[in-house]
Every structure is written in structure tokens, then in C-alpha cells.
C-alpha positions in Angstrom: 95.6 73.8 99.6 97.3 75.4 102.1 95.0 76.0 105.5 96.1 79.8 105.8 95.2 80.5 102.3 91.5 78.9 102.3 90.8 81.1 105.8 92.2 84.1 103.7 89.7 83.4 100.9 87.2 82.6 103.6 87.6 86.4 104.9 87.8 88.1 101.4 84.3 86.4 100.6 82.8 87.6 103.8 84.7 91.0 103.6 83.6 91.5 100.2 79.8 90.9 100.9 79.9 94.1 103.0 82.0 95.9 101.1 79.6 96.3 98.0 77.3 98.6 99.7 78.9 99.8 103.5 80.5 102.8 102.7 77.9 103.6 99.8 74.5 102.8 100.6 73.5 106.5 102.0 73.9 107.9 98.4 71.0 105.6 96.9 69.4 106.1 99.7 69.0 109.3 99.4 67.9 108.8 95.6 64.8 106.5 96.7 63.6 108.7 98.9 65.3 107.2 102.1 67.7 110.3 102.8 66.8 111.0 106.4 66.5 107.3 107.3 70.1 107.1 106.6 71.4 106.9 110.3 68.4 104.2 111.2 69.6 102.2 108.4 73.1 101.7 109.7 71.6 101.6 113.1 69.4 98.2 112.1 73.0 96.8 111.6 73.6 97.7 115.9 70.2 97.0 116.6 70.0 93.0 115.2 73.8 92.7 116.6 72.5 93.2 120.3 71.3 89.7 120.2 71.9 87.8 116.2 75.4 87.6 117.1 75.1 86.0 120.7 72.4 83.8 119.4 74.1 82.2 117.0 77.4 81.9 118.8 75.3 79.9 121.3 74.1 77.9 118.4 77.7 77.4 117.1 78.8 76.8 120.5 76.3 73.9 120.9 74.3 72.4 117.7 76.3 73.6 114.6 79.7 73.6 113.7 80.2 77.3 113.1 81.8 77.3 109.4 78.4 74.8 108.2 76.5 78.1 110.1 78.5 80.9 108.9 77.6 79.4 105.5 73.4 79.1 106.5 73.6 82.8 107.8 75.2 83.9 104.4 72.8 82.0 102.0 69.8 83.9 103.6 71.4 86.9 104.0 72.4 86.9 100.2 68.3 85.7 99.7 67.0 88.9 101.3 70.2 91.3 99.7 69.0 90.2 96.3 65.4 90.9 97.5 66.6 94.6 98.2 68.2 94.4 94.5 64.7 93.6 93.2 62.6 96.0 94.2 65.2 98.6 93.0 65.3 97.0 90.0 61.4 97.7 89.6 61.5 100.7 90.8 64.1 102.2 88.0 67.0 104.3 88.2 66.8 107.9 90.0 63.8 107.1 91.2 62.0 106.8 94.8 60.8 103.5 95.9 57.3 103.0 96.0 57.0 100.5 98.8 59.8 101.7 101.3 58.7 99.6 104.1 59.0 96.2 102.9 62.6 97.6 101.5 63.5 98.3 104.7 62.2 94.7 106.1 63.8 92.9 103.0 67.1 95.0 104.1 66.7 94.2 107.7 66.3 90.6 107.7 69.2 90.6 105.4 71.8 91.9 107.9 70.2 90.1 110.6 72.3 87.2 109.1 74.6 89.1 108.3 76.2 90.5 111.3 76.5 87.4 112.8 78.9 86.1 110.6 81.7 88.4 111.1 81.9 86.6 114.9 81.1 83.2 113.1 84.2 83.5 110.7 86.7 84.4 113.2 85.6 81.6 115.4 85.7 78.8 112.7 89.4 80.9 111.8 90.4 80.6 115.6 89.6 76.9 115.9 91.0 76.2 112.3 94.0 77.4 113.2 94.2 76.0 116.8 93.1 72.4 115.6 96.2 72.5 113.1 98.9 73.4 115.9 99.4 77.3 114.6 99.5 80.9 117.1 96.4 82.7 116.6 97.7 86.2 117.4 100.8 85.4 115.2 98.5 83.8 112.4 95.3 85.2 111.7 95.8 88.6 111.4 97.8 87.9 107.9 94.5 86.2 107.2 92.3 88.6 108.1 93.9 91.5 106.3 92.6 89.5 103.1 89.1 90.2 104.4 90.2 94.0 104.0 90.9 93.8 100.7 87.9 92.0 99.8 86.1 95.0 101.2 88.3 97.5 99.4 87.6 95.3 95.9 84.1 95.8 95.8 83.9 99.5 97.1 86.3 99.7 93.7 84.0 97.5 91.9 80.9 99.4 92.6 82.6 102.6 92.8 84.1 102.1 88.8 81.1 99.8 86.9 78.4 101.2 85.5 74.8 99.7 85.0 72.6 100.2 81.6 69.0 100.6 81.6 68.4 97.3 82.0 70.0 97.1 85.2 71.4 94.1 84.0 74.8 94.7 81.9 77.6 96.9 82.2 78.4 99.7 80.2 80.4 102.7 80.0 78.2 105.3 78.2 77.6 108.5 79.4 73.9 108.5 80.6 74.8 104.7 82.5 74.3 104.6 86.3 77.6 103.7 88.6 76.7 101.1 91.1 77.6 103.3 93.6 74.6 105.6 93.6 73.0 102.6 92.8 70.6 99.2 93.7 73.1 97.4 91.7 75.2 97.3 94.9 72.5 95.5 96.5 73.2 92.7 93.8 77.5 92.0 94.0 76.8 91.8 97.8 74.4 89.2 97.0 76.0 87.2 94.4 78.6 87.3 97.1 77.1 85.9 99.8 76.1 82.4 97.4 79.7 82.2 97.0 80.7 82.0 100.5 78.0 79.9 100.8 79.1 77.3 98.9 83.2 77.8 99.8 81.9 77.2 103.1 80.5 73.6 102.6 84.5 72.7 101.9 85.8 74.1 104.5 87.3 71.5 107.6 85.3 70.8 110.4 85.0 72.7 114.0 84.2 69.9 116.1 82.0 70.7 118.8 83.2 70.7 122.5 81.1 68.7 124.5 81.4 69.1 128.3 81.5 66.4 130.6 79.5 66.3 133.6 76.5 67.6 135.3 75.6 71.0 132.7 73.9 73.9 134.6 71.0 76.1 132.7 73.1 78.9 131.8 75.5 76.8 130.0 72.2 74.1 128.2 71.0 78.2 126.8 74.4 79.3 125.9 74.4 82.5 128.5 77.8 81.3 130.2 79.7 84.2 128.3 77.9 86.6 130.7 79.7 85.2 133.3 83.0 86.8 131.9 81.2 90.4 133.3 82.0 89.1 136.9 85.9 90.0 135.7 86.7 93.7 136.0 88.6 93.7 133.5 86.5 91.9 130.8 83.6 94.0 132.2 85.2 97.3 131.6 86.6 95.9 128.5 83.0 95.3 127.3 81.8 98.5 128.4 84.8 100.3 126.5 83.8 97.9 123.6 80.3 99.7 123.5 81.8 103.1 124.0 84.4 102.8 121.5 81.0 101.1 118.9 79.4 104.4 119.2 82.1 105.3 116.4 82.4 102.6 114.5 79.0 103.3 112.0 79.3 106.8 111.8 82.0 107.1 109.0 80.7 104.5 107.1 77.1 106.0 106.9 77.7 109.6 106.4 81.3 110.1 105.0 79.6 109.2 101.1 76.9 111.8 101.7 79.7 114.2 103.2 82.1 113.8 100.4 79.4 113.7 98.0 77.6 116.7 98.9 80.3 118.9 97.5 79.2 118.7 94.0 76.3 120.5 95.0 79.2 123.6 95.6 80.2 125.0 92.2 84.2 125.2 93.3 84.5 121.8 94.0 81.7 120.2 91.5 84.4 118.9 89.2 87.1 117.5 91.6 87.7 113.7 91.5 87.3 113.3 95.3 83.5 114.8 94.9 82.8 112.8 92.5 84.4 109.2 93.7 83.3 109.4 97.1 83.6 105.6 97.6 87.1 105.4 95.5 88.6 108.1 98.3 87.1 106.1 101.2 88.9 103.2 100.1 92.2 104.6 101.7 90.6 103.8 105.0 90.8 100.0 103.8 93.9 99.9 102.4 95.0 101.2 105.4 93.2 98.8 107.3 95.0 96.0 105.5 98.2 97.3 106.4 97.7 98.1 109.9 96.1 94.8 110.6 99.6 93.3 110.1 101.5 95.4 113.0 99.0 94.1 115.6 101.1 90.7 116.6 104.3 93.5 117.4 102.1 96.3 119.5 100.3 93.2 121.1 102.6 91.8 122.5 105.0 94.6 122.7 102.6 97.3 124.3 99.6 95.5 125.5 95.7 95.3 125.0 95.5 99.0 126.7 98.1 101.0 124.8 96.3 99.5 121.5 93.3 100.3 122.3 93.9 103.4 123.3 95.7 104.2 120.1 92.1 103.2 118.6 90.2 106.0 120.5 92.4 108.6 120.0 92.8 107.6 116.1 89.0 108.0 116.1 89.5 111.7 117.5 91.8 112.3 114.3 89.6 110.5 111.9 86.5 113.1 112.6 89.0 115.8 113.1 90.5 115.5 109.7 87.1 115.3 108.3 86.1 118.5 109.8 88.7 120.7 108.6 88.8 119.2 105.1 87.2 119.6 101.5 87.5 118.2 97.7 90.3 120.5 96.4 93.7 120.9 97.1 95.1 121.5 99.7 92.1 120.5 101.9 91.7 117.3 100.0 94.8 115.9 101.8 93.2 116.1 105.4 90.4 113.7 103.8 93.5 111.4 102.7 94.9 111.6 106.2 90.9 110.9 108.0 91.5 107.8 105.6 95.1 106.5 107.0 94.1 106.7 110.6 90.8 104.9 110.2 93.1 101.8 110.0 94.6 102.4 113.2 91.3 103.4 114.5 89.5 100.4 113.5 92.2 97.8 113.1 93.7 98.2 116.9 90.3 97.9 118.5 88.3 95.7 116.5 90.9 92.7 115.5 92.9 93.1 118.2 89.7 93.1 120.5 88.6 89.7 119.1 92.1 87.8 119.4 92.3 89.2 123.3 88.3 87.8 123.8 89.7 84.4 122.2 92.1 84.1 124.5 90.8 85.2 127.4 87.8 82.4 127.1 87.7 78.5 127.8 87.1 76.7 124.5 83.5 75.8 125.2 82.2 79.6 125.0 84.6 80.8 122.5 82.3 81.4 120.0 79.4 82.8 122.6 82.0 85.2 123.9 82.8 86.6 120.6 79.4 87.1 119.9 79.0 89.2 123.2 81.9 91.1 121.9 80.0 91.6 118.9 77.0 93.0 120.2 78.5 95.4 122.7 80.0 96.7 119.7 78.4 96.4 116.9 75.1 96.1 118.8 74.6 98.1 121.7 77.2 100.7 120.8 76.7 101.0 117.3 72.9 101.8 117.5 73.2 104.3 120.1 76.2 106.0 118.4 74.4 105.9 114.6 70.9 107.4 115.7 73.1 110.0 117.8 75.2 111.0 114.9 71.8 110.9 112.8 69.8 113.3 114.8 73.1 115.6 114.8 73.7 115.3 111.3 69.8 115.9 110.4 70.1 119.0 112.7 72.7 120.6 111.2 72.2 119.3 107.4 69.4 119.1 105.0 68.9 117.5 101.9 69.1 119.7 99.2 68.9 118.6 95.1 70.1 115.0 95.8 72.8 116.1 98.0 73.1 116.8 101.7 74.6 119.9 102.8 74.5 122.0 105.9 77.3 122.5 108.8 79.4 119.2 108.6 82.1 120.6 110.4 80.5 120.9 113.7 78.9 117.6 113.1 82.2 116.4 112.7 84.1 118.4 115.3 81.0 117.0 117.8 82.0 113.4 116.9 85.7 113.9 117.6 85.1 115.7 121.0 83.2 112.2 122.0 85.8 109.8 121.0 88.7 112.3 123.1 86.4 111.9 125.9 86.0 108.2 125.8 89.9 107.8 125.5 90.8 109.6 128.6 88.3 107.8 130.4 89.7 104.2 128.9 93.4 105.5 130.3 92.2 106.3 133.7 90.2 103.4 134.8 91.2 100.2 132.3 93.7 98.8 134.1 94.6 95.0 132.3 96.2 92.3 134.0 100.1 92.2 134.1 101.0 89.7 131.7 101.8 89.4 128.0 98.6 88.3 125.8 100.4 84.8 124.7 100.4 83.7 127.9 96.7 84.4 129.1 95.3 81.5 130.5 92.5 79.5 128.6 
């Protein structure tokens, strides 16, 4: 089979796994009785990327070929997902869990390994692709936009099947339970993660690079990729990387709840974006999957600043539009338009972000570096920005009936003020070196 089209299955797999509860866990959290842990439950995500990430990049880097590794992390990650899945499962439908805190360890154990693996895939794509003589900023991105719509298939999935009483089969009668609102998610994400598993024990291999020569004690631990911090650039890169982070959770953990909380409001209780949150959030993925494809031409036509920069100020736009929208007509089209930019707002950062770290690295901390990349962002950054937007969302909303409702637009109008903020910061002081990114030197 052709090598581009097992590293595009590779990425729906591990797309998919995150997919099937992301952008709808807060609603069933707010069923069990986990409503205003919401923001801490995203933040776990930051908090085990500060170091899972960079751990296991060391380990990939040095012990275990990262594709045999990505496929480890997933099988205990899908272990623990399903262990979430159970305890839902005894629990029943519409009702709180009884033992919350060994939920929450069962769920944090699970994305421990979990979050490592996004860095892990793209470094077993990177070398993949290198070891078989093809362009990494020309050629992954088409492979990666499959990951995208692995992500947008199960948010449809759990978004459109419904669960019996069972918990078990699938149904479409009236009093069933969409996996949305759900454990059930819990369970595809699971399932999931045994697949790639398994896919990953065929994959080629990712030799090791051995170095020759006398090997300091940063390099025998694997802390070498700190070293790229002695690089204005790369430092202020980084620290941008954590900036930019603070946004990256905040959709994903409160945009259900926000789009959902207008069935509680008797004008917009029947409209179809109320009642498919997770369907309407999808745009944001689709429009992922098509903005992943322009990065090759504004790479290497603008530069790692101007895309970036389009990121931040896409971010302004994506709260902005949020802010000033609602379910019905004509408001619902600013929701629609919060969903196209997040492509450009995610896309141009994150992917873009990853291919400049690759080749800004020497081949024997590739998979270290993007692990640091990983937890400025999704660590450090993510954390801080998730309990932030928590304890603004929990001050200006309330829980009310299953839904939470309060003042969303100034939560949203606050998040957007941030990310403007951040950009004209990043345009003032990031200042990259003057050459296109093809021709960094390894």
C-alpha cells in the first residue's frame, strides 16, 4: 500500500480517538454531576502535556521506535477510556456518578497517554516520510488533513447514534440517549484507540539515531531539546506557543455547553443548532481539513510569522463570532462563521508550528523537540488558559436545569480581547530568520 495513504489512516485513527468525546464531553459532564469541573477536566489534558509529551519523545528519541510507542500509549489509553465507559455504564443514563473521583483518575490516566501521541504520530510521519525520500512541508499536511476528518467522523458519529437502555445497542426510539450527552462517547474513543493499536504494529520502522561519540548527561536524559531556548527565535517561538495554548481548550470545553444552553430559552428550544451542538461544531473541522491543505503555499510564500499571526487574530474572530451569535436565524450564521475561522485559527499555528519545529531540529532530538512543542502548548498554555476561562465562565454562568446559562457574551468578548492582545505582541517582537522554511538548516 502506498506509504502516504497508511500515514493518512495512521492520523484518522488517532484523530478519531479524540474526536468521540473533545468537543462533547462538558454536556455529560454536566449530567453526572461534573458541571463545574468542566474547565479542570480539559485542563488535566494541559496539565499531563507539561511533561507526558517530552517524556516520551525522550523515550522515542532513545529506547523505542516511536510508531511501536505511539501504539503502547494508545492501548492504555483506550484501557483507562473504556474504564471511564464503565463506570457510566453502572451508573445509568441521566444520572450522577456515584464515585466521581476515581472517574476523574480513570479519565486522567487515560489522556496521560493520550496526549503524547499527537507529538508521537507526527514524528513516526516526519521520519516515514523523510526515510522514503519525500518533502515534509509539501507531504504531510495532505496526510494530516485525514486526521481532521477522522475527528469530524466521530463528533458525527456520536452526535447522530443513539444508545438503548442497555447501553449497549443502537436505536432510534424516542426515549434512547444520543452518545453525545452521553458515556457512550467514552466507548468509540476506546474501541478506537485498540485499533490504532494494532495498525500500529504494521507500520515501517523509525530506526533510532544513535550518536557517535563521547554523549553528555543532557543528551543520556533526553533534555537536549531545551537547548533550542538558547535561540531567540525558538525561545520566543515557544513562549508564543504557550501564549497562543491559552486558546486552544477553551472552544472545545465550553462551546457544547454554550450552544447547548439555548434550549433552556423557549425561542430558540426547537432550533437544530440548540439541539446538535456537536453536528454545528463540526464546521470547525471541516474547516480544519481544508485549511490544513493551504499551509505548504502561505509557508513558503509568507513565512512562519505572517501564519502565525493569521492564527491569533483568527482566534480574536472565533470568540468574537461566538459572542454576538445565537441558535436562530440570522444570528445562527455568526456561529457558522466562529466555525470557518477556527480552521485558520488552529490549522496555521498548530500544523504549521510542528513542520517549522521539525525542521528547525537535528535528527537526534526530533521527536524530544516536538514534545517541548507539545507541552508549551498543550501543556503549560493550555492549563493556564482552561482554568482561566473556567473561573470566568463559572462567574458569569450557572448551571441551571441541565443547562448552563448566564452572560456568555462577556465571557466570550473577554476571551477575544486576550487573543488581540497576544497578536500584537507576536507582530512586535517575533522577528524569524530571513530565509524560506525549505531551506532551514537541520
Amino acid at each position: 500500500m502506498n506509504i502516504k495513504v497508511r500515514l493518512a489512516a495512521m492520523n484518522f485513527l488517532e484523530f478519531a480517538v479524540w474526536g468521540a468525546y473533545l468537543t462533547c464531553m462538558g454536556n455529560y459532564l454536566g449530567v453526572a454531576g461534573l458541571g463545574d469541573k468542566i474547565s479542570w477536566f480539559y485542563a488535566i489534558q494541559g496539565i499531563v502535556s507539561i511533561f507526558m509529551p517530552t517524556l516520551m519523545g525522550i523515550v522515542a528519541d532513545k529506547y523505542i521506535q516511536p510508531q511501536r510507542l505511539l501504539g503502547l500509549c494508545h492501548l492504555l489509553a483506550g484501557v483507562f477510556m473504556l474504564g471511564c465507559w464503565w463506570m457510566g455504564m453502572q451508573t445509568g443514563f441521566g444520572n450522577e456518578l456515584e464515585d466521581k473521583s476515581m472517574f476523574i483518575a480513570l479519565y486522567t490516566i487515560s489522556v496521560a497517554f493520550f496526549m503524547p501521541t499527537i507529538a508521537l504520530a507526527n514524528t513516526t510521519a516526519f521520519t516515514i516520510l523523510k526515510n522514503n525520500g519525500m518533502d515534509t512541508v509539501k507531504d504531510f499536511p495532505p496526510i494530516r488533513v485525514l486526521g481532521t476528518v477522522g475527528f469530524i467522523a466521530t463528533m458525527w458519529f456520536v452526535n447522530c447514534a443513539y444508545a438503548d437502555e442497555t447501553g449497549f445497542g443502537f436505536t432510534l426510539a424516542e426515549n434512547a440517549h444520543k452518545f453525545q450527552y452521553t458515556y457512550m462517547q467514552f466507548f468509540v474513543s476506546g474501541i478506537l484507540s485498540f485499533v490504532l493499536f494494532a495498525y500500529c504494529l504494521t507500520l515501517p520502522e523509525c530506526k533510532l539515531e544513535k550518536k557517535e561519540g563521547k554523549v553528555s548527561l543532557a543528551e543520556s536524559l533526553g533534555l537536549n531539546a531545551f537547548k533550542l531556548f538558547k535561540r531567540r527565535q525558538m525561545a520566543l517561538f515557544f513562549i508564543f506557543s504557550a501564549l497562543l495554548g491559552m486558546c486552544l481548550q477553551v472552544t472545545n470545553g465550553f462551546a457544547g455547553p454554550f450552544i447547548t444552553s439555548f434550549k433552556g430559552m423557549a425561542e430558540y428550544a426547537d432550533t437544530f443548532a440548540a439541539n446538535n451542538a456537536t453536528l454545528l461544531t463540526s464546521i470547525s473541522q471541516i474547516s480544519e481539513a481544508l485549511c490544513i491543505l493551504m499551509i505548504p503555499f502561505f509557508l513558503k510564500r509568507f513565512g512562519i510569522k505572517v501564519v502565525m499571526l493569521m492564527s491569533l487574530f483568527a482566534w480574536v474572530f472565533r470568540f468574537g463570532f461566538f459572542g454576538i451569535g445565537n441558535p436562530a436565524m440570522p444570528g445562527v450564521i455568526f456561529f457558522v462563521l466562529s466555525c470557518i475561522v477556527y480552521g485558520v485559527a488552529f490549522d496555521f499555528f498548530n500544523v504549521s508550528g510542528g513542520i517549522f519545529v521539525d525542521q528547525e531540529c537535528e535528527p537526534s532530538i526530533k521527536a524530544s523537540a516536538q514534545g517541548l512543542f507539545m507541552m508549551m502548548t498543550n501543556g503549560l498554555g493550555a492549563t493556564i488558559g482552561t482554568l482561566a476561562a473556567g473561573e470566568i465562565v463559572n462567574g458569569f454562568c450557572q448551571w441551571e436545569n441541565g443547562y448552563l446559562v448566564g452572560d456568555w457574551q462577556s465571557c466570550w468578548f473577554i476571551f477575544a480581547g486576550f487573543a488581540l492582545v497576544v497578536g500584537i505582541a507576536f507582530a512586535l517582537v517575533f522577528k524569524p530568520e530571513e530565509k524560506p522554511i525549505e531551506k532551514i538548516a537541520h
